[in-house]
C-alpha positions in Angstrom: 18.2 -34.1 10.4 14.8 -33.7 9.5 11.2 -35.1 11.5 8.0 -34.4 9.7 4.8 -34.4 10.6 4.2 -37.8 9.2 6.6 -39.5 11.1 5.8 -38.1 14.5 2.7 -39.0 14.0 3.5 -42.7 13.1 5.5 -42.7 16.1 2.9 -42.2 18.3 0.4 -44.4 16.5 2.9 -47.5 16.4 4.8 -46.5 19.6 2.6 -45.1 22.4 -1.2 -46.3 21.1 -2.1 -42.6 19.3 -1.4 -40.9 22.7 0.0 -38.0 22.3 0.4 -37.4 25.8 2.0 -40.7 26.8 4.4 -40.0 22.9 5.3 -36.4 25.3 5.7 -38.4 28.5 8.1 -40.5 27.3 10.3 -38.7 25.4 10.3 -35.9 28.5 8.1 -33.3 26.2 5.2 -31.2 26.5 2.3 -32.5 25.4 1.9 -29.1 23.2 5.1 -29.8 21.4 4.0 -33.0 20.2 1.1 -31.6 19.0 2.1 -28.7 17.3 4.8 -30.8 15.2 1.7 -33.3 14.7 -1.0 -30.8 13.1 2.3 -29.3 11.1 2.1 -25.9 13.0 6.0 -26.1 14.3 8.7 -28.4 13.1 11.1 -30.8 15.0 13.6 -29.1 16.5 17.2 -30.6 18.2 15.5 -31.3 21.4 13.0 -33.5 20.0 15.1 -35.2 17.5 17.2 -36.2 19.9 14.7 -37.4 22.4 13.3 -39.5 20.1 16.9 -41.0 19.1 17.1 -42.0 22.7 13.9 -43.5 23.0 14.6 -45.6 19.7 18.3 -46.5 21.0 16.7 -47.5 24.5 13.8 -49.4 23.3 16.4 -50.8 20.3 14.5 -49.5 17.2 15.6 -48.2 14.5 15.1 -44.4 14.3 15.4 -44.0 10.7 11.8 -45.2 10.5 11.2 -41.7 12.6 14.3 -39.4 11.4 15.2 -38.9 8.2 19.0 -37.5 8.4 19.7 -36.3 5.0 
């Protein structure tokens, strides 16, 4: 499973208004997190991928749009 930078940022755009903090409240994050995967400094690791499969499943959205799984 695989999250770039791309598609966090999408995420946050279409999801939580291009607030990165709000994006990191929701999915129980640190802000910092979000926005190192954002600028490209770190990559997604399991704990975000899966937080942001839960938020998808909860809000019913599709998370492929985020998480590319091959």
């Amino acid at each position: 499973m695989n999250m770039t930078k791309e598609a966090i940022k999408k995420l946050v755009d279409e999801q939580f208004d291009g607030s990165y903090n709000k994006c990191a409240r929701n999915l129980d994050l640190a802000p910092s997190t979000v926005c190192r995967i954002a600028n490209g400094i770190s990559k997604a690791g399991i704990k975000v991928i899966t937080s942001v499969m839960k938020y998808c499943s909860e809000k019913d959205i599709n998370y492929d749009k985020y998480i590319n799984l091959s």
